[in-house]
C-alpha positions in Angstrom: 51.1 13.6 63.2 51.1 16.9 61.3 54.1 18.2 63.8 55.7 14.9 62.2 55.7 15.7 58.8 56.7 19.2 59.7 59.5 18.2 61.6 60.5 15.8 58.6 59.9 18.7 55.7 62.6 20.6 58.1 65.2 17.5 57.9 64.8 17.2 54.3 66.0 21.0 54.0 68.4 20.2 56.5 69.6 17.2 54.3 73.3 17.5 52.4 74.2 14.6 50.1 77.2 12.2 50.9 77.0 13.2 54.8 77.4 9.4 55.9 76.2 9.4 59.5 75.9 6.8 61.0 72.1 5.9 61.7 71.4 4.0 64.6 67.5 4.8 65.6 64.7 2.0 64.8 63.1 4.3 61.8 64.7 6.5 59.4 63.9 8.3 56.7 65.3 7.9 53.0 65.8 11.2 50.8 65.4 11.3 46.4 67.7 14.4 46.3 67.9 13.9 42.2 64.5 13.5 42.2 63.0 16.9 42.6 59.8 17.1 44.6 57.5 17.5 41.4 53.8 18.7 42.1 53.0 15.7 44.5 56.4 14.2 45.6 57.6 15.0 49.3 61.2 14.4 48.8 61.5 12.1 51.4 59.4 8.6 52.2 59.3 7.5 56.0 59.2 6.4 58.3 61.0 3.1 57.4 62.5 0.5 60.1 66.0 0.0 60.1 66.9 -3.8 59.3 70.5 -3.6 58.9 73.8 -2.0 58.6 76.3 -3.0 55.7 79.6 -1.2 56.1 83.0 -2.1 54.0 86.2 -1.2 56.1 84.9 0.0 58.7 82.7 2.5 57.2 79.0 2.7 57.2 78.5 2.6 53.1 74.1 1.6 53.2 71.5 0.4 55.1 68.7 -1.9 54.6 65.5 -0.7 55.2 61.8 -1.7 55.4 59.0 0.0 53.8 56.5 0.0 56.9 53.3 0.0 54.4 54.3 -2.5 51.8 56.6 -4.4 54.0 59.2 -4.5 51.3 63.4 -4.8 52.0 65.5 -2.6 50.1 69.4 -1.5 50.4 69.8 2.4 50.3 72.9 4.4 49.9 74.0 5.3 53.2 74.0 9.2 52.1 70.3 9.1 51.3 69.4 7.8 55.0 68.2 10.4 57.8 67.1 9.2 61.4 63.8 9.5 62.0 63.3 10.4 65.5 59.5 8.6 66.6 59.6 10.1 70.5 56.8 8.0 72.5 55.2 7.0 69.4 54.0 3.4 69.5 54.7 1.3 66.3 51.1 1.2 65.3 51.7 5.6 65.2 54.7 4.9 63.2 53.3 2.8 60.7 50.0 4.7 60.6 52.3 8.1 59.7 54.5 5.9 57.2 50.4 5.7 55.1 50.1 9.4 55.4 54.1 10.2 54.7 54.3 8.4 51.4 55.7 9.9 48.5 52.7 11.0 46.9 49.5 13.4 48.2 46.3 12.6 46.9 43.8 15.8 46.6 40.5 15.1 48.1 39.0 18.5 47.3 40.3 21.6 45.7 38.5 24.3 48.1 38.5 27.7 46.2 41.1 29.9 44.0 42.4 33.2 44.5 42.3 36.0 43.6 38.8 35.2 41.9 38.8 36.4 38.6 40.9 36.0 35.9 43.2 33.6 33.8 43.1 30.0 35.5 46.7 29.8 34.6 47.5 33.0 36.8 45.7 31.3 40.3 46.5 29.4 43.5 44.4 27.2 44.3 43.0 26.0 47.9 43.7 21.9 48.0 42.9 19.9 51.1 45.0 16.3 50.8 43.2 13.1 51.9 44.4 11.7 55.4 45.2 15.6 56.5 43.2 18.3 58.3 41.3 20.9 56.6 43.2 23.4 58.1 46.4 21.9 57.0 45.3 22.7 53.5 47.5 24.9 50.9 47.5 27.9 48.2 49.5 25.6 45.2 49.8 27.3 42.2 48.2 26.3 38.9 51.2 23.9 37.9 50.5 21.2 40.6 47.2 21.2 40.3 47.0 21.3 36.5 45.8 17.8 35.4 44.9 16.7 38.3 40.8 15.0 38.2 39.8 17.2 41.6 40.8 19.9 39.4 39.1 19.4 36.6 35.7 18.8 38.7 36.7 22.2 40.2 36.6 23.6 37.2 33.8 22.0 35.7 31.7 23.1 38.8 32.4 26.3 38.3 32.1 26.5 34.7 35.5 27.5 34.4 37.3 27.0 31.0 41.0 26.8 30.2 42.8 28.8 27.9 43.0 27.3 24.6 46.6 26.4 24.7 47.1 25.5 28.4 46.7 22.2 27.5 48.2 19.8 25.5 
Protein backbone atom coordinates (compact mmCIF):
# COMPACT_ATOMS: atom_id res chain seq x y z
CA UNK A 1 0.00 0.00 0.00
CA UNK A 2 2.54 2.63 1.07
CA UNK A 3 4.54 2.05 -2.51
CA UNK A 4 0.90 3.10 -3.76
CA UNK A 5 0.62 6.28 -2.43
CA UNK A 6 4.16 6.89 -3.20
CA UNK A 7 3.77 6.01 -6.63
CA UNK A 8 0.59 8.37 -6.73
CA UNK A 9 2.40 11.44 -4.77
CA UNK A 10 4.93 11.03 -7.93
CA UNK A 11 1.92 11.25 -10.56
CA UNK A 12 0.52 14.20 -8.88
CA UNK A 13 4.08 16.02 -9.46
CA UNK A 14 4.04 14.49 -12.71
CA UNK A 15 0.52 16.04 -13.33
CA UNK A 16 0.19 19.25 -15.97
CA UNK A 17 -3.29 20.77 -16.28
CA UNK A 18 -5.33 20.57 -19.66
CA UNK A 19 -3.20 17.33 -20.86
CA UNK A 20 -6.42 15.42 -22.01
CA UNK A 21 -5.27 11.81 -22.22
CA UNK A 22 -7.32 9.60 -22.91
CA UNK A 23 -7.87 7.26 -19.68
CA UNK A 24 -8.76 3.93 -20.37
CA UNK A 25 -7.74 1.79 -17.09
CA UNK A 26 -10.58 0.52 -14.55
CA UNK A 27 -9.32 3.18 -11.66
CA UNK A 28 -8.05 6.58 -12.02
CA UNK A 29 -7.17 9.17 -10.03
CA UNK A 30 -8.70 12.80 -9.97
CA UNK A 31 -6.27 15.93 -9.22
CA UNK A 32 -7.56 19.57 -7.26
CA UNK A 33 -4.68 21.54 -8.96
CA UNK A 34 -6.41 24.97 -7.66
CA UNK A 35 -6.81 23.55 -4.55
CA UNK A 36 -3.37 23.65 -2.99
CA UNK A 37 -2.59 20.72 -0.67
CA UNK A 38 -3.17 22.73 2.61
CA UNK A 39 -1.80 21.05 5.92
CA UNK A 40 -3.87 17.71 5.37
CA UNK A 41 -4.97 17.61 1.72
CA UNK A 42 -3.11 15.15 -0.73
CA UNK A 43 -3.84 16.76 -3.93
CA UNK A 44 -5.16 13.99 -5.42
CA UNK A 45 -8.26 11.49 -4.21
CA UNK A 46 -8.12 7.77 -5.66
CA UNK A 47 -8.38 5.38 -6.56
CA UNK A 48 -11.89 5.95 -8.24
CA UNK A 49 -13.52 3.35 -10.91
CA UNK A 50 -13.93 4.57 -14.20
CA UNK A 51 -17.79 4.49 -15.17
CA UNK A 52 -17.78 6.31 -18.34
CA UNK A 53 -16.34 8.38 -21.04
CA UNK A 54 -18.26 11.59 -22.36
CA UNK A 55 -16.42 13.05 -25.41
CA UNK A 56 -17.93 15.96 -27.84
CA UNK A 57 -16.49 15.62 -31.47
CA UNK A 58 -14.55 13.16 -31.09
CA UNK A 59 -12.54 14.34 -28.22
CA UNK A 60 -12.42 12.98 -24.81
CA UNK A 61 -13.77 16.38 -22.82
CA UNK A 62 -14.67 14.26 -18.88
CA UNK A 63 -15.21 11.19 -17.39
CA UNK A 64 -17.52 9.90 -14.91
CA UNK A 65 -16.18 8.46 -12.00
CA UNK A 66 -17.11 6.58 -8.75
CA UNK A 67 -15.93 7.35 -5.39
CA UNK A 68 -14.98 3.68 -4.27
CA UNK A 69 -15.69 4.63 -0.36
CA UNK A 70 -18.92 6.59 -0.65
CA UNK A 71 -20.01 4.94 -3.83
CA UNK A 72 -21.01 8.33 -5.17
CA UNK A 73 -21.05 9.31 -9.35
CA UNK A 74 -19.58 12.33 -10.34
CA UNK A 75 -18.42 13.96 -13.90
CA UNK A 76 -14.79 15.29 -13.79
CA UNK A 77 -13.00 17.43 -16.24
CA UNK A 78 -11.13 15.33 -18.40
CA UNK A 79 -7.75 17.35 -17.56
CA UNK A 80 -8.12 16.65 -13.81
CA UNK A 81 -8.16 12.68 -14.48
CA UNK A 82 -4.80 10.50 -14.15
CA UNK A 83 -4.87 6.52 -14.66
CA UNK A 84 -4.38 4.84 -11.79
CA UNK A 85 -2.42 1.81 -12.49
CA UNK A 86 -3.74 -1.10 -9.58
CA UNK A 87 -1.09 -4.00 -10.98
CA UNK A 88 -2.40 -7.50 -9.34
CA UNK A 89 -4.34 -5.70 -6.86
CA UNK A 90 -7.76 -7.33 -6.21
CA UNK A 91 -10.77 -4.91 -5.93
CA UNK A 92 -11.16 -5.38 -2.23
CA UNK A 93 -6.98 -3.78 -2.23
CA UNK A 94 -8.29 -1.08 -4.33
CA UNK A 95 -11.12 -0.04 -2.43
CA UNK A 96 -9.33 -0.69 0.94
CA UNK A 97 -6.37 1.94 -0.52
CA UNK A 98 -9.21 4.37 -1.84
CA UNK A 99 -10.05 4.52 2.67
CA UNK A 100 -6.42 5.27 3.27
CA UNK A 101 -5.96 7.60 -0.04
CA UNK A 102 -8.69 10.10 0.81
CA UNK A 103 -8.14 13.58 0.77
CA UNK A 104 -7.62 14.09 4.24
CA UNK A 105 -4.90 12.47 7.04
CA UNK A 106 -6.06 12.12 10.36
CA UNK A 107 -3.11 12.34 13.08
CA UNK A 108 -3.32 9.55 15.50
CA UNK A 109 -0.27 10.67 17.55
CA UNK A 110 2.15 13.46 17.34
CA UNK A 111 5.43 11.47 18.48
CA UNK A 112 8.15 14.05 19.56
CA UNK A 113 9.42 17.65 18.25
CA UNK A 114 12.73 18.65 17.24
CA UNK A 115 15.17 20.24 17.99
CA UNK A 116 13.83 20.13 21.72
CA UNK A 117 13.92 23.37 23.12
CA UNK A 118 12.75 26.46 22.16
CA UNK A 119 9.77 28.44 20.53
CA UNK A 120 6.87 25.90 19.60
CA UNK A 121 6.46 28.03 16.50
CA UNK A 122 10.15 27.34 15.39
CA UNK A 123 9.65 23.14 15.57
CA UNK A 124 8.82 20.10 13.39
CA UNK A 125 6.97 17.85 14.72
CA UNK A 126 6.96 13.92 14.55
CA UNK A 127 3.14 12.89 13.37
CA UNK A 128 2.17 9.23 12.71
CA UNK A 129 -1.28 9.29 10.56
CA UNK A 130 -4.04 6.71 11.37
CA UNK A 131 -4.26 3.69 8.85
CA UNK A 132 -0.20 4.21 8.15
CA UNK A 133 2.91 2.55 9.62
CA UNK A 134 4.91 4.14 12.38
CA UNK A 135 7.73 4.25 10.25
CA UNK A 136 5.92 6.02 7.63
CA UNK A 137 5.57 8.91 9.97
CA UNK A 138 6.85 12.64 9.18
CA UNK A 139 8.87 15.87 10.49
CA UNK A 140 5.70 18.58 9.56
CA UNK A 141 6.41 21.85 10.62
CA UNK A 142 4.45 23.85 13.20
CA UNK A 143 1.80 25.20 10.53
CA UNK A 144 0.08 21.71 9.80
CA UNK A 145 0.03 20.68 12.97
CA UNK A 146 -1.05 24.04 14.59
CA UNK A 147 -4.75 23.47 15.71
CA UNK A 148 -4.85 20.32 15.25
CA UNK A 149 -6.48 18.28 18.94
CA UNK A 150 -3.35 15.55 18.84
CA UNK A 151 -1.44 18.64 19.02
CA UNK A 152 -2.79 20.31 21.62
CA UNK A 153 -2.71 16.93 23.81
CA UNK A 154 0.96 17.00 22.75
CA UNK A 155 1.36 20.05 24.18
CA UNK A 156 -0.63 19.74 27.09
CA UNK A 157 1.40 16.53 27.99
CA UNK A 158 4.26 18.23 27.93
CA UNK A 159 3.38 21.33 29.60
CA UNK A 160 4.21 23.13 26.66
CA UNK A 161 2.65 26.76 26.19
CA UNK A 162 2.23 28.79 23.05
CA UNK A 163 3.33 32.09 22.53
CA UNK A 164 0.91 34.64 23.40
CA UNK A 165 0.10 35.63 19.94
CA UNK A 166 0.35 32.29 17.99
CA UNK A 167 -3.04 32.05 18.35
CA UNK A 168 -5.98 33.66 17.41
Amino acid sequence: MAAERIKSKRLLQQYKPDTRTTVSTPYVLVAYPDRPPDKFAAGLRGPMALVSVHQEYNKVVAYTVRDLESLKQFRVDASRVLPFDHGDMSLEQVARLANTVTAEYVPSKIVKSRPDSGPIESREYLVEWLGYEPDEAPWEPFENVDGCDKFEDFLEERGLHRAAHSRQ
